[in-house]
MARMARSE-277377 format. One record per residue: residue number from 1; x, y, z of N, C-alpha, C, CB in turn; residue in three letters. Coordinates in steps of 0.001 Angstrom, whole numbers, plus 500000, padded with zeros to 6 digits. Atoms other than C-alpha are relative to their C-alpha. Glycine has a CB too. Layout:
N
    k    n.c1    n.c2    n.c3   ca.c1   ca.c2   ca.c3    c.c1    c.c2    c.c3   cb.c1   cb.c2   cb.c3    r
  NUM       X       Y       Z       X       Y       Z       X       Y       Z       X       Y       Z  ALA
...
//
This chain:
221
    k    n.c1    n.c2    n.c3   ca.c1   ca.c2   ca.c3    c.c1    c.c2    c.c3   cb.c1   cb.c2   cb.c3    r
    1  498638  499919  500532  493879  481311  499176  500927  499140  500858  500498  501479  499961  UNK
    2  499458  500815  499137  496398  478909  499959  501663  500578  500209  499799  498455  499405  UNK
    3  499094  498731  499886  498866  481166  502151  501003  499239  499988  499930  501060  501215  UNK
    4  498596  500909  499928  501373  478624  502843  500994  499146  498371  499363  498571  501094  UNK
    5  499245  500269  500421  501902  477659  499514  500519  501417  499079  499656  498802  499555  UNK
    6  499591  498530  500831  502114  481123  498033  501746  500502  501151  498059  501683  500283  UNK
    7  498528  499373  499774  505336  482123  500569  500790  499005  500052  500259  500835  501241  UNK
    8  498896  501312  500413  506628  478451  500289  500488  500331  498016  498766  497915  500254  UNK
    9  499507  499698  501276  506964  479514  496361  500672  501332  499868  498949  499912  499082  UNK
   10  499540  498918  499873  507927  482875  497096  501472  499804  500473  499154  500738  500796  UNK
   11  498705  499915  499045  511018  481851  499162  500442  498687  498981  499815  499743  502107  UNK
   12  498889  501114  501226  512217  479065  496340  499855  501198  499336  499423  498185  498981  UNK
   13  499473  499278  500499  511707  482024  494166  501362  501191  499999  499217  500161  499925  UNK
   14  498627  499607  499262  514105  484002  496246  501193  499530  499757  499989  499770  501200  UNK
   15  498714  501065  500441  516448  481162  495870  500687  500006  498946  499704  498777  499889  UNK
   16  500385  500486  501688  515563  480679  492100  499792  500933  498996  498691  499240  499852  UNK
   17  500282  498939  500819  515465  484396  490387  500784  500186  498976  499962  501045  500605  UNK
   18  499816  499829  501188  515789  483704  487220  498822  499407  498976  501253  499492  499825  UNK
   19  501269  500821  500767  513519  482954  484173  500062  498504  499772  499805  500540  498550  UNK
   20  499974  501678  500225  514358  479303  483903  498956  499569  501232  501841  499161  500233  UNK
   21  500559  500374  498983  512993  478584  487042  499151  500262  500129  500325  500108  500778  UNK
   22  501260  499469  500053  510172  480697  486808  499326  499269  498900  500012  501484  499818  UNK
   23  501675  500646  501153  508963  479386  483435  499658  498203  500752  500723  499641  497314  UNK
   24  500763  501003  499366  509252  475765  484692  498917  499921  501169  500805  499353  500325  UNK
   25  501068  499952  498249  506964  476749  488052  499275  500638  499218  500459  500909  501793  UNK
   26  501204  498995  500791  504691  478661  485548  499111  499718  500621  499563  499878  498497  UNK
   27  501137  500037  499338  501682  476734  486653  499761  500158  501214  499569  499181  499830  UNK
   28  500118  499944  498184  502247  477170  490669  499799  501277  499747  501401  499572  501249  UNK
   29  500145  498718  500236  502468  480730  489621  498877  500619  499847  500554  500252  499161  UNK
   30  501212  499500  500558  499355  481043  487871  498983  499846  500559  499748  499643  498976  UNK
   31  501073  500633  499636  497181  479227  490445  499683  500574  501150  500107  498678  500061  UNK
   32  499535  499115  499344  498698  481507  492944  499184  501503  499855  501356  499963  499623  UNK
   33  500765  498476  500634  497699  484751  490786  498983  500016  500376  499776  500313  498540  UNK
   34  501151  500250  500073  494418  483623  490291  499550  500287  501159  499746  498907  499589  UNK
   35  500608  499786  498149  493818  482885  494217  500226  500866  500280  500432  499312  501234  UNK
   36  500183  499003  499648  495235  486254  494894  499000  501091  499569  500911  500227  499969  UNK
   37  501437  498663  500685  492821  488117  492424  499156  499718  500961  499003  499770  498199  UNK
   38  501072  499801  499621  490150  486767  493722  499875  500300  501564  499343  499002  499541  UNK
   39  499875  499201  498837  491175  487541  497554  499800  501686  499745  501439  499659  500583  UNK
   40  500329  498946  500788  491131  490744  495618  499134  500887  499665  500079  499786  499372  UNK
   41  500889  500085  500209  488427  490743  494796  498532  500250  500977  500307  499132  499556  UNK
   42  500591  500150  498563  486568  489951  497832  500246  501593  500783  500933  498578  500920  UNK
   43  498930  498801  499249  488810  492654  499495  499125  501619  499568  502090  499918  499038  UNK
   44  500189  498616  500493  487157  495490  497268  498181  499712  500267  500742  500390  498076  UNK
   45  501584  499733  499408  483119  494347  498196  499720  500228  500900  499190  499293  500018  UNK
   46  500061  499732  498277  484422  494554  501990  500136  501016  499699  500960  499477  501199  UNK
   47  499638  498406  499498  485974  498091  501732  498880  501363  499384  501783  500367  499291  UNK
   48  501327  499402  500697  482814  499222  499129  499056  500456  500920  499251  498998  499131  UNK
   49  501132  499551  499354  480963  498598  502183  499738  501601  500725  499911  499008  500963  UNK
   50  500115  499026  498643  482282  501529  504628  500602  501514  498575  501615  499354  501984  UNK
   51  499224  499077  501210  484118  503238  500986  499462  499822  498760  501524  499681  499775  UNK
   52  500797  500726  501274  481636  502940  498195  501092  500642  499059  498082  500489  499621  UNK
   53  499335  499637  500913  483960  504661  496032  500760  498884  499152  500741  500886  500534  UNK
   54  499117  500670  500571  486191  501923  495356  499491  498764  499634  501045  499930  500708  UNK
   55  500790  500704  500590  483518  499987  494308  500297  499761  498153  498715  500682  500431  UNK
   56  499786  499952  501467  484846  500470  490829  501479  499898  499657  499419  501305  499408  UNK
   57  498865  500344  500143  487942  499788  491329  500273  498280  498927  500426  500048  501581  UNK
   58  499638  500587  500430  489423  497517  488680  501104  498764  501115  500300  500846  499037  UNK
   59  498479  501098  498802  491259  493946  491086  500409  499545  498723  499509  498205  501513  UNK
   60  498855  500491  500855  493096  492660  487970  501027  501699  499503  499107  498982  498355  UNK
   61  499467  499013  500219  494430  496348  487384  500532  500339  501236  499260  500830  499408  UNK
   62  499753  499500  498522  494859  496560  491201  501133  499167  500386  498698  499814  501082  UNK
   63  498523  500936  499742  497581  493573  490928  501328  500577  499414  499888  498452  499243  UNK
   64  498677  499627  500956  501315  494351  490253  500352  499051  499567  501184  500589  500499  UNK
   65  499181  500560  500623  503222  492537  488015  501265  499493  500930  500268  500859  498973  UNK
   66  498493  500967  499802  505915  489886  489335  501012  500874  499324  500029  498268  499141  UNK
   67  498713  499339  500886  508105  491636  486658  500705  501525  500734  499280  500465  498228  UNK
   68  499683  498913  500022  510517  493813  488119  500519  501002  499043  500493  499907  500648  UNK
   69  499183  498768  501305  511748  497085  486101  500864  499942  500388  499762  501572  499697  UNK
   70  498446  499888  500167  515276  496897  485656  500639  500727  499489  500500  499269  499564  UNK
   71  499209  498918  500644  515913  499892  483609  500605  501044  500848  499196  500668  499076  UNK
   72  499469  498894  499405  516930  502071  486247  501064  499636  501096  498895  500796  500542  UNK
   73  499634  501030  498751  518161  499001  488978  501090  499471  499453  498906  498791  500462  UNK
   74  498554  500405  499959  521440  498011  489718  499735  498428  499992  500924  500618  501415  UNK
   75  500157  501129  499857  520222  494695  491292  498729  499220  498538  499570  500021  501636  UNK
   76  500236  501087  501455  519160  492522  487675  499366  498777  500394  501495  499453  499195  UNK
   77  500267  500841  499877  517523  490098  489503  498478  500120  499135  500257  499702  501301  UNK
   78  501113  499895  501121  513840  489559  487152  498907  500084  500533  499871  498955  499062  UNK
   79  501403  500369  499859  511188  488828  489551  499643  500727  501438  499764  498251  499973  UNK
   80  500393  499509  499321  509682  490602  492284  499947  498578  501086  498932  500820  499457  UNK
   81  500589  500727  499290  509437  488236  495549  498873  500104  501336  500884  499540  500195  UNK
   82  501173  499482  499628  506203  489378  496903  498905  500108  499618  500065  500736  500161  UNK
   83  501502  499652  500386  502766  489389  495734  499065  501090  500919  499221  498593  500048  UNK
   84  500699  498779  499863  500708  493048  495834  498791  500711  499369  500762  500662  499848  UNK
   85  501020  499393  500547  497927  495116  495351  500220  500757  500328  498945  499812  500040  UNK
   86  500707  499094  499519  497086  498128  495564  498661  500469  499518  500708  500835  500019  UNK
   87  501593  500174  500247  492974  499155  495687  499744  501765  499958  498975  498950  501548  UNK
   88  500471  498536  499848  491563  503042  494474  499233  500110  499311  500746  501029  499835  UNK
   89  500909  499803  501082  489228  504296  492433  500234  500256  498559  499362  500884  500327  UNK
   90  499334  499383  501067  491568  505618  490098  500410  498682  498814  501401  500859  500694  UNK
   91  499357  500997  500593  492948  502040  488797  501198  500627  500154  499591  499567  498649  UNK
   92  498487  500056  500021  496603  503584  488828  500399  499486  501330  500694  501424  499709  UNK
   93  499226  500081  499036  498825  502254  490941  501521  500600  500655  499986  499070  499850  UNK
   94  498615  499290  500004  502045  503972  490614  499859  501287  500725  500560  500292  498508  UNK
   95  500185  498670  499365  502682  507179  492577  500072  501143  499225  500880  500194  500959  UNK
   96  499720  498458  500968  504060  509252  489927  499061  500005  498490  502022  500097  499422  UNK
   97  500773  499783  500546  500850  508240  487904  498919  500833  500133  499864  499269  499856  UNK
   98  500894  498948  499422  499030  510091  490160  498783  498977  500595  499441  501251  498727  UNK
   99  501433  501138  499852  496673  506911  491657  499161  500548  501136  500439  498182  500485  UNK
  100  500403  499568  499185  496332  508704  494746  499702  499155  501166  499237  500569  499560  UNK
  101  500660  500649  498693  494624  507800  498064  500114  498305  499994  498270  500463  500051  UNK
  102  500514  501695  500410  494927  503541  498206  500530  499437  500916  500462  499193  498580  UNK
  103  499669  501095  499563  495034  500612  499897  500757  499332  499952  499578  499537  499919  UNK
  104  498617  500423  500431  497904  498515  499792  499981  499170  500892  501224  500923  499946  UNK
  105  499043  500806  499215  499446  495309  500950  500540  498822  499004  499243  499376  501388  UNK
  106  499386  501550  500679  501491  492286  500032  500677  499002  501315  501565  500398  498650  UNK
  107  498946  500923  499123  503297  489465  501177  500576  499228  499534  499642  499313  500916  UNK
  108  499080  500447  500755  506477  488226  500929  500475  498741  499850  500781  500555  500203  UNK
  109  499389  501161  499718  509076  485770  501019  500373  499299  501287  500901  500117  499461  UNK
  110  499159  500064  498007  509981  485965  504635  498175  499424  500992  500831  502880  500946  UNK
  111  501038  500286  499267  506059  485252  505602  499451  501599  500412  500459  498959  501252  UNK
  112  500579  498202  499411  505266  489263  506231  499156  499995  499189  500976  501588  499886  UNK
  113  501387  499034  500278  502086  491046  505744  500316  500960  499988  498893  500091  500803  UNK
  114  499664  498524  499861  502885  494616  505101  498038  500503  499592  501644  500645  498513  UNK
  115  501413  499179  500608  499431  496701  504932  499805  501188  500352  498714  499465  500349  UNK
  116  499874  499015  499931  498911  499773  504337  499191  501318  499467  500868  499841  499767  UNK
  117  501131  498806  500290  496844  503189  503648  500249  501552  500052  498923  499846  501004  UNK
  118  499454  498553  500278  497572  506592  502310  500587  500343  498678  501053  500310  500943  UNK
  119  499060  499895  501105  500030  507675  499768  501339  500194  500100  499680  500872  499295  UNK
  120  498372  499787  499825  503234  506933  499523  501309  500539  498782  500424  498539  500408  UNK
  121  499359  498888  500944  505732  509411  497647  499080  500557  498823  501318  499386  499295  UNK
  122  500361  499342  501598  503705  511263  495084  500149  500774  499478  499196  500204  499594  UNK
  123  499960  498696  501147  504020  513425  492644  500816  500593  500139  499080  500967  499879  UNK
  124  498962  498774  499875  505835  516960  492895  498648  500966  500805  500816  500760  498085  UNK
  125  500880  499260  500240  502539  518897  492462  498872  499206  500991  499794  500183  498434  UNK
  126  500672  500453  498715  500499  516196  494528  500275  500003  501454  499857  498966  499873  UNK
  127  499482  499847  499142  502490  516642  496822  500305  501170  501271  500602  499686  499474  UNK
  128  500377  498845  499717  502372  520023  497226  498222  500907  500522  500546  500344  498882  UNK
  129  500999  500005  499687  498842  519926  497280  499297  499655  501642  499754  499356  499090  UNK
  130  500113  500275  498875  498918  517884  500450  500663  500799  500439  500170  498948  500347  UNK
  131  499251  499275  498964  501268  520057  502148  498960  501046  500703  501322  500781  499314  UNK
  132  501028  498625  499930  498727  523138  501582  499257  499799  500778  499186  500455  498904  UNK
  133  500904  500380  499365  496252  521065  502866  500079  499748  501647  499714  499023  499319  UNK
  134  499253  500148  499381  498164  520096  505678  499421  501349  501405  501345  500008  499054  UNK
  135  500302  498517  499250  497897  523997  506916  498865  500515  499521  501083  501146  499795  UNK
  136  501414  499518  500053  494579  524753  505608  499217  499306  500932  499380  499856  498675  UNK
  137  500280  500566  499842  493337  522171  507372  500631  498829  501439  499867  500019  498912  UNK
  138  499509  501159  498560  495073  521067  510827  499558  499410  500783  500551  500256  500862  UNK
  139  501088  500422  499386  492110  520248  512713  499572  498657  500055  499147  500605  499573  UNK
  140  500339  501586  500723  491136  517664  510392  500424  498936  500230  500238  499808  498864  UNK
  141  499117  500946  499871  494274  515923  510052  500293  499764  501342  501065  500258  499308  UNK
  142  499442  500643  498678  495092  515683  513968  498798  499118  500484  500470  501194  501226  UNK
  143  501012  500923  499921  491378  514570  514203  500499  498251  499667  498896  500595  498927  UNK
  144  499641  500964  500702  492434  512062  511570  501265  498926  500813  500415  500722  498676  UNK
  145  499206  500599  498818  495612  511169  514112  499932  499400  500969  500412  500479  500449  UNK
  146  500822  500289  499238  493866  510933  516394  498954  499009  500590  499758  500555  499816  UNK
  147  500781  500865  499858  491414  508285  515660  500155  498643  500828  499777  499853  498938  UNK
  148  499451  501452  499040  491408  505321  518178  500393  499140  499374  499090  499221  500827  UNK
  149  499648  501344  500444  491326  502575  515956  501336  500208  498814  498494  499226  499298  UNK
  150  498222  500060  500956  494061  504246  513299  501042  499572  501151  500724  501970  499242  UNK
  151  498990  499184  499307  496191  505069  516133  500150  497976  500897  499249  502026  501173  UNK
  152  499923  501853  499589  495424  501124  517748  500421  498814  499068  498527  499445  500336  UNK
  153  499210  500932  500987  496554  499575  514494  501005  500366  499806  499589  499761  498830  UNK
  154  498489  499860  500567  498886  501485  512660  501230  501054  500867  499774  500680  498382  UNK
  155  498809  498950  498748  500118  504234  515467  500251  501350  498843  502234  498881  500554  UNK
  156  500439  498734  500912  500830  507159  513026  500499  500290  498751  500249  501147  500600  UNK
  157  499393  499414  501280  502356  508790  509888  501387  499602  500005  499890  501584  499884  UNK
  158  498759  500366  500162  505143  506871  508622  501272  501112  499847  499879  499200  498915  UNK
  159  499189  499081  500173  508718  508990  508315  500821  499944  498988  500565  500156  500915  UNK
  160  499141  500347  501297  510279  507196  505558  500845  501135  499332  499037  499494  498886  UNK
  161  499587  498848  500059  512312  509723  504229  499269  501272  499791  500727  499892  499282  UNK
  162  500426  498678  499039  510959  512720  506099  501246  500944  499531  499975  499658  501994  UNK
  163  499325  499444  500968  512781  515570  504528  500471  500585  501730  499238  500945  498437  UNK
  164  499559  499412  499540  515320  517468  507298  499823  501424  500755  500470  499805  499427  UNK
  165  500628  498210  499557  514064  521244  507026  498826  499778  498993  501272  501807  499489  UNK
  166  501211  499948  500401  510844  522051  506034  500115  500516  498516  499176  500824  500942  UNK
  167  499542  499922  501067  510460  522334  502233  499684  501275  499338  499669  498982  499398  UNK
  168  500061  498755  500740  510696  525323  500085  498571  500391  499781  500730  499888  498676  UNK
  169  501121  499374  500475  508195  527840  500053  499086  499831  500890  499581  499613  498804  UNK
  170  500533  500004  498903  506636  526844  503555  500390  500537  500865  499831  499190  500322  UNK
  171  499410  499573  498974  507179  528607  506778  500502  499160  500667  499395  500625  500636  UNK
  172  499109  500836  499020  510225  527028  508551  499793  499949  501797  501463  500602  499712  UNK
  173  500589  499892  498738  508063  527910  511797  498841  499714  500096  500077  501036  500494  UNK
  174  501619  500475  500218  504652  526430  511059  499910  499266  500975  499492  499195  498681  UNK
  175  500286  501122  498932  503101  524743  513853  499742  498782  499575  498941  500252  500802  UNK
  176  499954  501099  500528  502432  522137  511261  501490  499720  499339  498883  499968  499112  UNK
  177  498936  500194  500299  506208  521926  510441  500685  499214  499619  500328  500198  500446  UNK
  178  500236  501298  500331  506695  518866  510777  499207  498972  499704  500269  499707  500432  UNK
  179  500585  500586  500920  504228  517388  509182  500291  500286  498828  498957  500067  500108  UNK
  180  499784  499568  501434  505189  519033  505912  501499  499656  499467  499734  501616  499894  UNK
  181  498663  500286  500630  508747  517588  505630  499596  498750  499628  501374  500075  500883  UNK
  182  500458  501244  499840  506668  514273  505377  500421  499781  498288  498251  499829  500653  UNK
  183  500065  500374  501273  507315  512827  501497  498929  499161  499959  501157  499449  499501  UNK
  184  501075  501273  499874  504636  510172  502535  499033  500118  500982  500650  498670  500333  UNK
  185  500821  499570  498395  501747  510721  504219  498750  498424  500206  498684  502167  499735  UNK
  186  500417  501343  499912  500781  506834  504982  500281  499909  501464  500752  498915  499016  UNK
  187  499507  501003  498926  500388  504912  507497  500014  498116  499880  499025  500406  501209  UNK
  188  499596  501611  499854  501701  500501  507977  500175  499736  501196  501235  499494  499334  UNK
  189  498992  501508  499107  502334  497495  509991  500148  499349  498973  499251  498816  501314  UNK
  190  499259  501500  500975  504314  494626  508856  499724  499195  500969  501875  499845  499512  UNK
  191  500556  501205  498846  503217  491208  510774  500566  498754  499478  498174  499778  500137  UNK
  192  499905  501799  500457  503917  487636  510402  498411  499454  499034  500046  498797  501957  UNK
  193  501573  500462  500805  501163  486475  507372  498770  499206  501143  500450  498545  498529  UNK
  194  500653  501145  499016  498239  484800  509128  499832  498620  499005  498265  500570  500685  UNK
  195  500219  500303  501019  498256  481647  507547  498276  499289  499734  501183  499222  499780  UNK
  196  501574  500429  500047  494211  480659  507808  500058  501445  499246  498847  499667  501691  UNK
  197  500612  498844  500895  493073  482777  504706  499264  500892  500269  499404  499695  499170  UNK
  198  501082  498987  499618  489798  483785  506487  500636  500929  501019  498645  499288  500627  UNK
  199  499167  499600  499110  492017  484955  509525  500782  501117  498863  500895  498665  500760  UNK
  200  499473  498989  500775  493920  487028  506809  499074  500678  499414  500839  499611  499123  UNK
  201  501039  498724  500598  491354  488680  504819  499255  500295  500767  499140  499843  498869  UNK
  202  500867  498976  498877  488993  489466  508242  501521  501214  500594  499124  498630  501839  UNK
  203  499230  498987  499553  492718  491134  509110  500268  501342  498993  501239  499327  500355  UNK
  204  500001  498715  500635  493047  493159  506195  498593  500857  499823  500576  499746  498681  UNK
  205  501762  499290  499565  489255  494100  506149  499937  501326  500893  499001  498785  501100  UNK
  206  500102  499340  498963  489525  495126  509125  501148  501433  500392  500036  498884  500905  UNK
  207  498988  498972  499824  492859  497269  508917  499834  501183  499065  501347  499409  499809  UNK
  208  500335  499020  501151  491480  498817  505749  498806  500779  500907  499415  499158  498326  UNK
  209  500930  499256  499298  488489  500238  507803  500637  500995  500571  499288  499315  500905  UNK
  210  499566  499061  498795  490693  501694  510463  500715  501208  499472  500997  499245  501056  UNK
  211  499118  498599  500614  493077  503321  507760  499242  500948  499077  501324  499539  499044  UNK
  212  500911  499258  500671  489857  504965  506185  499978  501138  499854  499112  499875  500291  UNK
  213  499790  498438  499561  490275  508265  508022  500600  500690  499630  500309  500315  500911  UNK
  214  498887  499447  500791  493386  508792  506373  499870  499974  498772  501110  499471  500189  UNK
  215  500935  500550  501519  491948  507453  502784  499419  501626  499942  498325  498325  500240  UNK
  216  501255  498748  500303  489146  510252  503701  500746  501307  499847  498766  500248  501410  UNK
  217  499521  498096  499376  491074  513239  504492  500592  500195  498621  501553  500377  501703  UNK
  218  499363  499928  500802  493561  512474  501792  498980  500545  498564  500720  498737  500077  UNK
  219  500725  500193  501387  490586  512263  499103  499406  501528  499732  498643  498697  500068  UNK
  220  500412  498847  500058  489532  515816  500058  501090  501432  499152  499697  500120  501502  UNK
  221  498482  499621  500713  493277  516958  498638  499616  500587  498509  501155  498419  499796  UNK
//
């Protein structure tokens, strides 16, 4: 994949968010796609190895759409400036489809790598599920914290909005307490892209391994 020209088009798109501009760049676009599927691609026979599950994961169902949704968004701009996946067994990608446990990264306009592993905001009811689990199950998850190589990449459980007091219907004194105000129970880094391709996909490879533990625990949910 050719990284340099994918965030050199990303950052004129930035510039350039509108459909005029986009349809004329159509073909840089498409040649782009393509090279990301098949990084994609690749991406899901590495993580098959240590995660056979996601061996069946759909990579053209695992891409998002450029197209942002605007029905709910203030900002009207049309195009997403980032190219993403996310990788599960489920094929959904959305949270409030319920895709569950997945892989995740993109990169943007600015040259970042975001990558990432877990689930971020789901459900009502999935959500709740993890909590339970959470306290059925503390052992596990600090195990899971615990792990050298999570804890050497990504460091721990993002806080993204981390809810204040602990949420209804849990004990406001649980030794797991705070863990359960969590809305997201993921973990990321964000990096500067690498731009040697192989150098990038041995990095996500390799970050997907480490965030496995968390993948695993989650899948037991």
């Amino acid at each position: 994949m050719h990284v340099r020209d994918l965030t050199a088009y990303l950052s004129e798109l930035s510039e350039n968010n509108n459909r005029a501009w986009f349809v004329m760049n159509k073909p840089r676009y498409d040649i782009l796609r393509a090279e990301f599927l098949q990084l994609v691609i690749r991406l899901i026979a590495d993580i098959a190895r240590f995660d056979p599950a996601i061996a069946g994961c759909n990579p053209k169902k695992a891409l998002f759409r450029i197209n942002r949704d605007l029905r709910f968004s203030r900002e009207k701009i049309p195009y997403k400036t980032h190219f993403s996946a996310a990788l599960n067994p489920s094929g959904l990608k959305k949270p409030s489809q319920g895709g569950g446990p997945s892989y995740y990264f993109h990169i943007d306009e600015q040259g970042k790598l975001l990558v990432a592993g877990g689930e971020w905001m789901p459900p009502t009811d999935r959500l709740r599920a993890i909590r339970e689990r959470v306290i059925a199950d503390p052992d596990g998850l600090a195990a899971v914290l615990k792990d050298r190589k999570l804890k050497r990449t990504f460091g721990t459980l993002q806080e993204e909005g981390k809810l204040v007091r602990v949420p209804k219907g849990f004990d406001a004194d649980h030794p797991q307490a705070d863990l359960l105000k969590l809305k997201s129970y993921i973990v990321w880094i964000e990096i500067p892209v690498p731009k040697d391709p192989d150098v990038l996909e041995k990095m996500l490879r390799d970050a997907f391994r480490d965030a496995w533990p968390l993948i695993a625990w989650l899948r037991q949910v």
